[in-house]
PyMOL CGO cylinders between C-alpha atoms (Angstrom):
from pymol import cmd
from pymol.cgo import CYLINDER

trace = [
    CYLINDER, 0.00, 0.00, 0.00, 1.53, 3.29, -0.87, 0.3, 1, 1, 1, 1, 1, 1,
    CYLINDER, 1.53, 3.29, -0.87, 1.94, 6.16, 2.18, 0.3, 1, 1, 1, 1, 1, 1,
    CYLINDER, 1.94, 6.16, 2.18, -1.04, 7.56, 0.95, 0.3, 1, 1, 1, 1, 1, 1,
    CYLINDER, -1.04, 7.56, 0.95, -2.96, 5.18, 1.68, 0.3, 1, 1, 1, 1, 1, 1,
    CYLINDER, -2.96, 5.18, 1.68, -1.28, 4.71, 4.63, 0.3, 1, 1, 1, 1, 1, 1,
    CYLINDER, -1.28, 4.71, 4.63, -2.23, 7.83, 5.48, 0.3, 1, 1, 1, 1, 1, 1,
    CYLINDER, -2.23, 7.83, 5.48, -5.98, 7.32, 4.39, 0.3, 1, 1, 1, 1, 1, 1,
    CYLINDER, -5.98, 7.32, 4.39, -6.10, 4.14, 6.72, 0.3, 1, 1, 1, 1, 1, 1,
    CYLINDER, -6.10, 4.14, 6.72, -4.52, 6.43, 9.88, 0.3, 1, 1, 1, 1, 1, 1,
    CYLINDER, -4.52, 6.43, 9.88, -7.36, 8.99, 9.67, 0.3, 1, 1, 1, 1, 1, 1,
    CYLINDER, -7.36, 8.99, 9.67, -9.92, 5.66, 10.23, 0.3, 1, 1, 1, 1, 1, 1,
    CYLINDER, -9.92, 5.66, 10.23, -8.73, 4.95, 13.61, 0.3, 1, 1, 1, 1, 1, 1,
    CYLINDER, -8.73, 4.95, 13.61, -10.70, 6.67, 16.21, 0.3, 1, 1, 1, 1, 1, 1,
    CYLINDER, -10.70, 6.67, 16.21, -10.81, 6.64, 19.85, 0.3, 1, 1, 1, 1, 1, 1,
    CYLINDER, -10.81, 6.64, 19.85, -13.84, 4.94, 21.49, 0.3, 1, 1, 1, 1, 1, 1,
    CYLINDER, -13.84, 4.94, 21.49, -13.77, 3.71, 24.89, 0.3, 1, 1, 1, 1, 1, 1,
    CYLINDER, -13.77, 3.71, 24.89, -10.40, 4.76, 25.77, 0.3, 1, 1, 1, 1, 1, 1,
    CYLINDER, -10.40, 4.76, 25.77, -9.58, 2.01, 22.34, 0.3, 1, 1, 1, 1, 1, 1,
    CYLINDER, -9.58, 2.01, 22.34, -8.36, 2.90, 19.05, 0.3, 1, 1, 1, 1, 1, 1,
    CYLINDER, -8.36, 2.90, 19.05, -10.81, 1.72, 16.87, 0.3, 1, 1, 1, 1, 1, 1,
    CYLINDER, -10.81, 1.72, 16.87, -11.63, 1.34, 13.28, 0.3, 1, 1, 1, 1, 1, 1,
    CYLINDER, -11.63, 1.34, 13.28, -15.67, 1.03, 11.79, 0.3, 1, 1, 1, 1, 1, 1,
    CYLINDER, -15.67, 1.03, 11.79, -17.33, -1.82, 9.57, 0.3, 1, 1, 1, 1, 1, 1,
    CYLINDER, -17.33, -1.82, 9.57, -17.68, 0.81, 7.21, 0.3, 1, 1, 1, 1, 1, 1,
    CYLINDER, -17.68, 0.81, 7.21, -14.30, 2.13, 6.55, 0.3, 1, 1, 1, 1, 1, 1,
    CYLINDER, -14.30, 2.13, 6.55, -12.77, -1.55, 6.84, 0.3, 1, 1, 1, 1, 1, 1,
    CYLINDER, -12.77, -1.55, 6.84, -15.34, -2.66, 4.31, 0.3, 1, 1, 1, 1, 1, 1,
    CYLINDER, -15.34, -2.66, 4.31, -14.01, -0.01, 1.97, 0.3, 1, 1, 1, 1, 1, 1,
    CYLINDER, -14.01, -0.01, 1.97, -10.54, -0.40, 2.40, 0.3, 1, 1, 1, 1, 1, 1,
    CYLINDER, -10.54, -0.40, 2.40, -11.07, -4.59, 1.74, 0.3, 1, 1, 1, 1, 1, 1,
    CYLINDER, -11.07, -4.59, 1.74, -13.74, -3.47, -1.44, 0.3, 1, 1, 1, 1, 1, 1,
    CYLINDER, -13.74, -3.47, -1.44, -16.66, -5.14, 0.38, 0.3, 1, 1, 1, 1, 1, 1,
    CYLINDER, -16.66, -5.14, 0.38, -19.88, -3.94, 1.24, 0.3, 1, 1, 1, 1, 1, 1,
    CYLINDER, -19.88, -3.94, 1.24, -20.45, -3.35, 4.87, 0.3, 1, 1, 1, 1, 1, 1,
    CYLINDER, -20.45, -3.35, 4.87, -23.13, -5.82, 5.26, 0.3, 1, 1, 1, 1, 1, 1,
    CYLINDER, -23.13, -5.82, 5.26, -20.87, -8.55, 3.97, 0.3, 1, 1, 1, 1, 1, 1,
    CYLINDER, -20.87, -8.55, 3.97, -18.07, -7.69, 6.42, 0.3, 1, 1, 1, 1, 1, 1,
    CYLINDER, -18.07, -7.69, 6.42, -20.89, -7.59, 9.19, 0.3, 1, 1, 1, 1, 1, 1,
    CYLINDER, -20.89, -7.59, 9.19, -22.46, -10.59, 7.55, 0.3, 1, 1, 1, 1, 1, 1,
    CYLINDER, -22.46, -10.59, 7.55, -18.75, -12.57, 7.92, 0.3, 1, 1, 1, 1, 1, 1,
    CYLINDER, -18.75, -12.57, 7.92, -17.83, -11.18, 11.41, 0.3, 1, 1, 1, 1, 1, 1,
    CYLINDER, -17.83, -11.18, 11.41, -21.41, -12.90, 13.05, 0.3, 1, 1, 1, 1, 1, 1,
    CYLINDER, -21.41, -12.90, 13.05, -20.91, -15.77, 11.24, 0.3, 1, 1, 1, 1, 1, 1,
    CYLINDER, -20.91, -15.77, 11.24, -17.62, -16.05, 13.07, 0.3, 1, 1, 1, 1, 1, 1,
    CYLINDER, -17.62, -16.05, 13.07, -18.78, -14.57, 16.40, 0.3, 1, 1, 1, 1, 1, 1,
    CYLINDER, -18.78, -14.57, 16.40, -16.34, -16.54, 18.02, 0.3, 1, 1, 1, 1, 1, 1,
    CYLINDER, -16.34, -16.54, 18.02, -13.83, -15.23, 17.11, 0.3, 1, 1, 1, 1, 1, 1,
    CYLINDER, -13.83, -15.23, 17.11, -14.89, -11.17, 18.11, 0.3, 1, 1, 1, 1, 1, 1,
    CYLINDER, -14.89, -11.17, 18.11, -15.05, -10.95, 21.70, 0.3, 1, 1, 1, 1, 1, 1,
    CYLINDER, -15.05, -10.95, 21.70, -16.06, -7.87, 22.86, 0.3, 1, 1, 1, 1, 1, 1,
    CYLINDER, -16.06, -7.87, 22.86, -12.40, -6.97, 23.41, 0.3, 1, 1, 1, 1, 1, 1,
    CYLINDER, -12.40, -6.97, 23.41, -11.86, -7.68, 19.74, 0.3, 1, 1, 1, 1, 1, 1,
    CYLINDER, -11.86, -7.68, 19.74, -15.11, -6.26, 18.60, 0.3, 1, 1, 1, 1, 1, 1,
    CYLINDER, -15.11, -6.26, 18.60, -18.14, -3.73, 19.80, 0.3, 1, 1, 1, 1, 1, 1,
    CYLINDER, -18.14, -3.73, 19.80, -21.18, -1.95, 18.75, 0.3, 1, 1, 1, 1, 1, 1,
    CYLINDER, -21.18, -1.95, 18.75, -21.53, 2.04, 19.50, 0.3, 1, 1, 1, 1, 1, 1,
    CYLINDER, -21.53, 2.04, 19.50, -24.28, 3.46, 21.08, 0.3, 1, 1, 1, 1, 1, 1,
    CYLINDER, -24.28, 3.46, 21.08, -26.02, 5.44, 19.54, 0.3, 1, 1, 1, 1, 1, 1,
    CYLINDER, -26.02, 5.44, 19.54, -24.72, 8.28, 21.76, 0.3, 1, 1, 1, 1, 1, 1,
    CYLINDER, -24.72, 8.28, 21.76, -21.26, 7.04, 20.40, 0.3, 1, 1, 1, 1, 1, 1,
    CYLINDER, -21.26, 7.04, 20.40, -22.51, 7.36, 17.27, 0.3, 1, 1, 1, 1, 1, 1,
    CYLINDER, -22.51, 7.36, 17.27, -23.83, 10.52, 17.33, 0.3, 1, 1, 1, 1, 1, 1,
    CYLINDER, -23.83, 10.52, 17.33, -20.27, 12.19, 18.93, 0.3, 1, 1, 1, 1, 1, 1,
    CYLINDER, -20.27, 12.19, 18.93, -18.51, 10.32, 15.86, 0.3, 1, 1, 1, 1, 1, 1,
    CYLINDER, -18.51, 10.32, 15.86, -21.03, 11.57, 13.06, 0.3, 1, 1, 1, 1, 1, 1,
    CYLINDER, -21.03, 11.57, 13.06, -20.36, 14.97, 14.33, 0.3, 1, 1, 1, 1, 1, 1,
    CYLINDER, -20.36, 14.97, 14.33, -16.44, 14.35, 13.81, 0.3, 1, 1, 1, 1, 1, 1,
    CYLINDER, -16.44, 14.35, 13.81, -16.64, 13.18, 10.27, 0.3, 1, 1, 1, 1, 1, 1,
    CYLINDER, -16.64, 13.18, 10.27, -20.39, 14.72, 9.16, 0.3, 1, 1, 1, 1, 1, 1,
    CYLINDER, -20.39, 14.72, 9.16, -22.15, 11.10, 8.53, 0.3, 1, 1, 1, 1, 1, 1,
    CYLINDER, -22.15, 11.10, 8.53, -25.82, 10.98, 6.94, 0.3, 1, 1, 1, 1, 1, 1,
    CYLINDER, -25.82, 10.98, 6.94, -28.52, 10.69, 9.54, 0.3, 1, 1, 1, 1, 1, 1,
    CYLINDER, -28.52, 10.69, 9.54, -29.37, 6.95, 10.75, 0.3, 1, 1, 1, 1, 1, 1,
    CYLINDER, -29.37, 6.95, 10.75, -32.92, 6.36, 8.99, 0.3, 1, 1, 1, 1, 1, 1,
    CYLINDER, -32.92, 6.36, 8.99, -32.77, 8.42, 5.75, 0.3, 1, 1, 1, 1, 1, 1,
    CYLINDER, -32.77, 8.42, 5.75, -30.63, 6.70, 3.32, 0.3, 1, 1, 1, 1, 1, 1,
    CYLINDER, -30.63, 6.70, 3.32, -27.52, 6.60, 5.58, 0.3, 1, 1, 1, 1, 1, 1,
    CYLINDER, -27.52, 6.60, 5.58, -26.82, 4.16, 8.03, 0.3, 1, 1, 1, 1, 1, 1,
    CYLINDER, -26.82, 4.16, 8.03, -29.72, 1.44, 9.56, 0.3, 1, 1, 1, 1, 1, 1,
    CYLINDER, -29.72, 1.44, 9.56, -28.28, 0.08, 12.22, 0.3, 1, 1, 1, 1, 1, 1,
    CYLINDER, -28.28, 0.08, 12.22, -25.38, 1.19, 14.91, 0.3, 1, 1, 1, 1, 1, 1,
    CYLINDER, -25.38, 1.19, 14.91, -22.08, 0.04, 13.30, 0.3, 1, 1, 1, 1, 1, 1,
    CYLINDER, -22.08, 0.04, 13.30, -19.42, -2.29, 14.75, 0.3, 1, 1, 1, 1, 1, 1,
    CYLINDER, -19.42, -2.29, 14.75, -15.69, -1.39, 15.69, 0.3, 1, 1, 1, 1, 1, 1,
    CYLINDER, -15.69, -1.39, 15.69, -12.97, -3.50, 15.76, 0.3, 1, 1, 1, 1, 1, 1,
    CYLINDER, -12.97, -3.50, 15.76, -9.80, -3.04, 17.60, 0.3, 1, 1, 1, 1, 1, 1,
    CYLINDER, -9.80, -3.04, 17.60, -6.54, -3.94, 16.31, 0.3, 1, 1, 1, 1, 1, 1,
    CYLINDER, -6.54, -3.94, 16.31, -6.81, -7.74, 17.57, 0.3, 1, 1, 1, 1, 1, 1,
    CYLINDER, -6.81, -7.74, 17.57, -10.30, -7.32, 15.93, 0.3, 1, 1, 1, 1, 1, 1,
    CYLINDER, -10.30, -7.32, 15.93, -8.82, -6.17, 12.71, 0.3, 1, 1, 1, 1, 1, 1,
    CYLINDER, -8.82, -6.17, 12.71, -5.88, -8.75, 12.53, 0.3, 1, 1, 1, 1, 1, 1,
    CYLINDER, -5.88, -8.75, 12.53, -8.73, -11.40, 12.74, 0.3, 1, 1, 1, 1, 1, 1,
    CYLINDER, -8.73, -11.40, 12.74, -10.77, -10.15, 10.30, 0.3, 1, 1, 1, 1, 1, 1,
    CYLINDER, -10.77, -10.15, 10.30, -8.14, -11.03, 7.38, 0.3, 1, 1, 1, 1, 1, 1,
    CYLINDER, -8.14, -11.03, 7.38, -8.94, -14.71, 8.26, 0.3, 1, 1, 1, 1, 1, 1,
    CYLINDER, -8.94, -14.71, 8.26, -12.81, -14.05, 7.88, 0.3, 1, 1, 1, 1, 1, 1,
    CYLINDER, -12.81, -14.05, 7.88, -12.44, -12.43, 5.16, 0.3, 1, 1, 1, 1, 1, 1,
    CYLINDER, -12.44, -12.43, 5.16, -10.07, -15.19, 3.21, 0.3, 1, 1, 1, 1, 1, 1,
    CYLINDER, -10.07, -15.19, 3.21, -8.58, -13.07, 0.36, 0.3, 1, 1, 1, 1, 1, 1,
    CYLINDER, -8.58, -13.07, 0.36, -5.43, -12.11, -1.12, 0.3, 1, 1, 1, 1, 1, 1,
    CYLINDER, -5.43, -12.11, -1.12, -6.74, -7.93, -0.76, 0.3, 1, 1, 1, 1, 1, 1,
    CYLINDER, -6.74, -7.93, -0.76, -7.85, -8.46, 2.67, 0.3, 1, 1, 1, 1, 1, 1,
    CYLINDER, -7.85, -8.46, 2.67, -4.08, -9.71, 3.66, 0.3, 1, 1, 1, 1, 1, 1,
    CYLINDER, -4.08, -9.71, 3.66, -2.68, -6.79, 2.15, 0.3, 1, 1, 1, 1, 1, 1,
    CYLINDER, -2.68, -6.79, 2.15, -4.72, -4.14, 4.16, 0.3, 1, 1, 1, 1, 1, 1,
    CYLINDER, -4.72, -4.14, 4.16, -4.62, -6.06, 7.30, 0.3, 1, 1, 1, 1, 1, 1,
    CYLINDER, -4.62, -6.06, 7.30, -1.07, -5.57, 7.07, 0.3, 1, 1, 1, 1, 1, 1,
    CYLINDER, -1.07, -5.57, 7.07, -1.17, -1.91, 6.28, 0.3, 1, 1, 1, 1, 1, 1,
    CYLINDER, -1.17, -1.91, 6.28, -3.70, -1.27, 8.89, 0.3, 1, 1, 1, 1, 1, 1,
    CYLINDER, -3.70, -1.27, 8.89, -1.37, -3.37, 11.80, 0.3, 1, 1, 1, 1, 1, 1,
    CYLINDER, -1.37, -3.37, 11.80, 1.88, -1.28, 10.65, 0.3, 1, 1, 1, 1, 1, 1,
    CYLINDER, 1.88, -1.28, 10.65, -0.06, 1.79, 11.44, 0.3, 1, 1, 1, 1, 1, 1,
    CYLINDER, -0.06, 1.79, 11.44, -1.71, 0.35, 14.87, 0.3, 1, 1, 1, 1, 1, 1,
    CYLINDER, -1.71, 0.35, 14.87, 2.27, -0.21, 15.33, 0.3, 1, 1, 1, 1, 1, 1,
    CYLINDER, 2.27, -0.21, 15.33, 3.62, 2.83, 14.24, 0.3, 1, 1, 1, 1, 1, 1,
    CYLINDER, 3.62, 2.83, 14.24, 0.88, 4.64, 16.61, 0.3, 1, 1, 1, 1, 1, 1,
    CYLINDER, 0.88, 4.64, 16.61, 1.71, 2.82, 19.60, 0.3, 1, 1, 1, 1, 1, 1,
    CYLINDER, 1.71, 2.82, 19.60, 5.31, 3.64, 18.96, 0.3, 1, 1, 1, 1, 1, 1,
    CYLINDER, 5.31, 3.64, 18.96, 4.45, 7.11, 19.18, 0.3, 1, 1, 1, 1, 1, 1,
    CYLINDER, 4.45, 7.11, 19.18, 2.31, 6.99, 22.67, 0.3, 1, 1, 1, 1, 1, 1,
    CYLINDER, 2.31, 6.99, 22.67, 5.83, 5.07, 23.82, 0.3, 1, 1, 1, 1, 1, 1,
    CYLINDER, 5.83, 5.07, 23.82, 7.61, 8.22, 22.49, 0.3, 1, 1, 1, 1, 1, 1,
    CYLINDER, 7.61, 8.22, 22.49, 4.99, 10.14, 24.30, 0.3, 1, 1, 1, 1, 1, 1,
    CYLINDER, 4.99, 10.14, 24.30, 5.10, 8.99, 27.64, 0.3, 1, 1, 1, 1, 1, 1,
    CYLINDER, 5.10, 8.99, 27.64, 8.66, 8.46, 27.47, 0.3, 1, 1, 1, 1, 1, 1,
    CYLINDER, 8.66, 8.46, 27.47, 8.70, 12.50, 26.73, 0.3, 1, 1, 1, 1, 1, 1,
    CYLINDER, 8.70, 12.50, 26.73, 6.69, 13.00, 29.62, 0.3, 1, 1, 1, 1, 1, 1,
    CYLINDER, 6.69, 13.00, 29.62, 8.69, 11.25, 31.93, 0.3, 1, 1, 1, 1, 1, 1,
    CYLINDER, 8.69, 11.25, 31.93, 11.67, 12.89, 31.13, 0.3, 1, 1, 1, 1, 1, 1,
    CYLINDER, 11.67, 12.89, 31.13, 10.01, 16.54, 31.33, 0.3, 1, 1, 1, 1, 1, 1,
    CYLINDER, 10.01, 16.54, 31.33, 8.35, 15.24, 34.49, 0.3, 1, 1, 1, 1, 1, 1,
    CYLINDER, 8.35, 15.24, 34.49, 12.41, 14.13, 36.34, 0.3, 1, 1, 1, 1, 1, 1,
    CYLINDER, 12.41, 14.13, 36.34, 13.75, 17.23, 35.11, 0.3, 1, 1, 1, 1, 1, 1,
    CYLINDER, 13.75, 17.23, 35.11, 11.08, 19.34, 36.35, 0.3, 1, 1, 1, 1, 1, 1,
    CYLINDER, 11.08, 19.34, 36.35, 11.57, 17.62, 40.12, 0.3, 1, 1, 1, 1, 1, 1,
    CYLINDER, 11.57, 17.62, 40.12, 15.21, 17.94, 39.74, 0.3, 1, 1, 1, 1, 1, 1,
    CYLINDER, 15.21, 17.94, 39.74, 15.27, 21.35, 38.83, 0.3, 1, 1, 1, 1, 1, 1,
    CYLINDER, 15.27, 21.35, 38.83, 12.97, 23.16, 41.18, 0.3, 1, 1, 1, 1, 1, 1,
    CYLINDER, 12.97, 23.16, 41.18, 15.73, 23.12, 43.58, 0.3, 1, 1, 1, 1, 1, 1,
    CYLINDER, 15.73, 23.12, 43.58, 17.76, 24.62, 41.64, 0.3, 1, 1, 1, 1, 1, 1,
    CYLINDER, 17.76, 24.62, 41.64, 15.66, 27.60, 40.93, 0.3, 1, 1, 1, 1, 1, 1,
    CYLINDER, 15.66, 27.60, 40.93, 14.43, 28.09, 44.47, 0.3, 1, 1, 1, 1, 1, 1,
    CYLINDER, 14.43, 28.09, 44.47, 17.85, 28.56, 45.23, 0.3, 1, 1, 1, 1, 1, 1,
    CYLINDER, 17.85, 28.56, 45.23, 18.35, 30.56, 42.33, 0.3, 1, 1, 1, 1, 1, 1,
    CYLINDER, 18.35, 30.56, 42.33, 15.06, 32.73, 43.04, 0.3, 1, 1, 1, 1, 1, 1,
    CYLINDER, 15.06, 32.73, 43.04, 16.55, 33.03, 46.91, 0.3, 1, 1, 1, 1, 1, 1,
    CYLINDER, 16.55, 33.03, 46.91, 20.42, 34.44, 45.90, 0.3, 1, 1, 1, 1, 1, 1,
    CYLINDER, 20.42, 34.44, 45.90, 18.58, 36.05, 43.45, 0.3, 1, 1, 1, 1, 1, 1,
    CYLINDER, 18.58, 36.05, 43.45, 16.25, 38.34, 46.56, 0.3, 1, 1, 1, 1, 1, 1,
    CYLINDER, 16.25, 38.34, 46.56, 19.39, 38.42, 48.01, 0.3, 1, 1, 1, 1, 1, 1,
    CYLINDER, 19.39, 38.42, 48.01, 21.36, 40.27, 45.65, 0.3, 1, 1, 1, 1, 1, 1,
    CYLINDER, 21.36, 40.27, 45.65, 18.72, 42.53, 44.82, 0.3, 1, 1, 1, 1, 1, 1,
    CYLINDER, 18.72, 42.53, 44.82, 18.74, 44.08, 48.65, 0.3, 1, 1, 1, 1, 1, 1,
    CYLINDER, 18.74, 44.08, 48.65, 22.43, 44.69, 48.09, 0.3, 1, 1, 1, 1, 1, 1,
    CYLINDER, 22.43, 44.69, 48.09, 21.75, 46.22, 44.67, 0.3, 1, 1, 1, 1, 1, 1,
    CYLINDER, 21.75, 46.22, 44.67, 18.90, 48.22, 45.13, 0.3, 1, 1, 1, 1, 1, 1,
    CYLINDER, 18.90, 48.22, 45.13, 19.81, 51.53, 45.65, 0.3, 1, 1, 1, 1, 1, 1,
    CYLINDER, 19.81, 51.53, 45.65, 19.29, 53.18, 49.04, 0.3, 1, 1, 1, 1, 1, 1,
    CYLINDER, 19.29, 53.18, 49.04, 17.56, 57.04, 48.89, 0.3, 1, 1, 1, 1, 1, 1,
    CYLINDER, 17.56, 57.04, 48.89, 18.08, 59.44, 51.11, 0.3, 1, 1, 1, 1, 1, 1,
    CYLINDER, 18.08, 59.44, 51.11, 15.23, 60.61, 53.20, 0.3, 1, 1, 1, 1, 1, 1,
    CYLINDER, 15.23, 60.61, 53.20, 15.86, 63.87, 52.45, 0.3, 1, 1, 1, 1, 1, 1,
    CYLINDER, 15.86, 63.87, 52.45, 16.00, 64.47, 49.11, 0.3, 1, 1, 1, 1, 1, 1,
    CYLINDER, 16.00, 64.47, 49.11, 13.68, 67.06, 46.92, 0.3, 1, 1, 1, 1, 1, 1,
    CYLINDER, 13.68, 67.06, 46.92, 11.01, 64.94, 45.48, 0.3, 1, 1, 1, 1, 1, 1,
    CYLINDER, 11.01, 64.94, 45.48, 10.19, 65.23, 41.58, 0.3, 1, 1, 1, 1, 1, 1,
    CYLINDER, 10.19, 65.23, 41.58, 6.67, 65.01, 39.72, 0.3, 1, 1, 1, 1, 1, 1,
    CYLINDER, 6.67, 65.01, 39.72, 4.01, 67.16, 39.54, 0.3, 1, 1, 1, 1, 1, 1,
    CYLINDER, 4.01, 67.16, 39.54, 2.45, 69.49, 42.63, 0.3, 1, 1, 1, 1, 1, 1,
    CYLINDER, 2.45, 69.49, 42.63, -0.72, 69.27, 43.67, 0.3, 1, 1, 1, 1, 1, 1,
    CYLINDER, -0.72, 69.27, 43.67, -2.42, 72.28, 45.41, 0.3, 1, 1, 1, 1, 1, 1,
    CYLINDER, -2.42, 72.28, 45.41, -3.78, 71.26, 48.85, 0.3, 1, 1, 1, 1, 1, 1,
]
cmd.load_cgo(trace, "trace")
């Protein structure tokens, strides 16, 4: 698959349930299937979909996504029923269902960019780990810093004599 569609396949994954997640819909397109048929395979395997591998949304799910990507409403034309999501172990198995030479090919696509993603969140968290030592390991330092800093700036700051003729405008009393 070239990077394009590499990148086509990346913007597919969404976020459900704290999951990344990719719909019958967009699967069936990528393997050139209608949606049904994907659905239609995945039930008759149903053993093979826990609900790990495999949910339905909500329809309050639903309605969050549709707002993200601008669906047609459930009903008129667009989608009858809620759709399934499958999550990466979901996806790997569905190349097995499916039994073809084009579903192979975008199952392996789709797990190089479930890998290359959580390589990233590694990335991520190892990022915030780092910021997170060097922020305890420095505030120490800048306390002190902060402290020599008041310090000096009673020894620098000028000391005015009481006396002296005051500038700025006079005001009548």
């Amino acid at each position: 698959m070239s990077e394009m569609n590499l990148s086509k396949i990346e913007k597919m994954i969404y976020v459900i349930r704290g999951q990344k997640v990719m719909l019958d819909s967009d699967l069936a397109e990528l393997y050139e299937v209608e949606t049904k048929h994907l659905n239609r395979q995945v039930r008759r395997n149903a053993l093979r979909f826990p609900e790990d591998f495999m949910f339905q949304l909500t329809s309050e799910e639903y309605q969050v996504l549709k707002y993200q990507f601008g669906t047609s409403k459930m009903g008129s034309g667009g989608k009858q029923k809620l759709p399934l999501v499958f999550t990466e172990n979901g996806v790997a198995m569905i190349s097995g269902v499916l039994n073809s030479e084009r579903a192979i090919l975008v199952n392996i696509a789709i797990m190089r960019i479930f890998t290359r993603l959580r390589s990233f969140l590694l990335l991520e968290q190892e990022l915030k780990s780092e910021l997170a030592n060097l922020k305890k390991g420095t505030s120490g330092l800048f306390k002190v810093i902060f402290e020599r800093m008041d310090s000096l700036e009673d020894l620098i700051t000028p000391k005015l004599p009481s006396n002296r003729k005051k500038i700025g405008l006079k005001t009548r009393n």
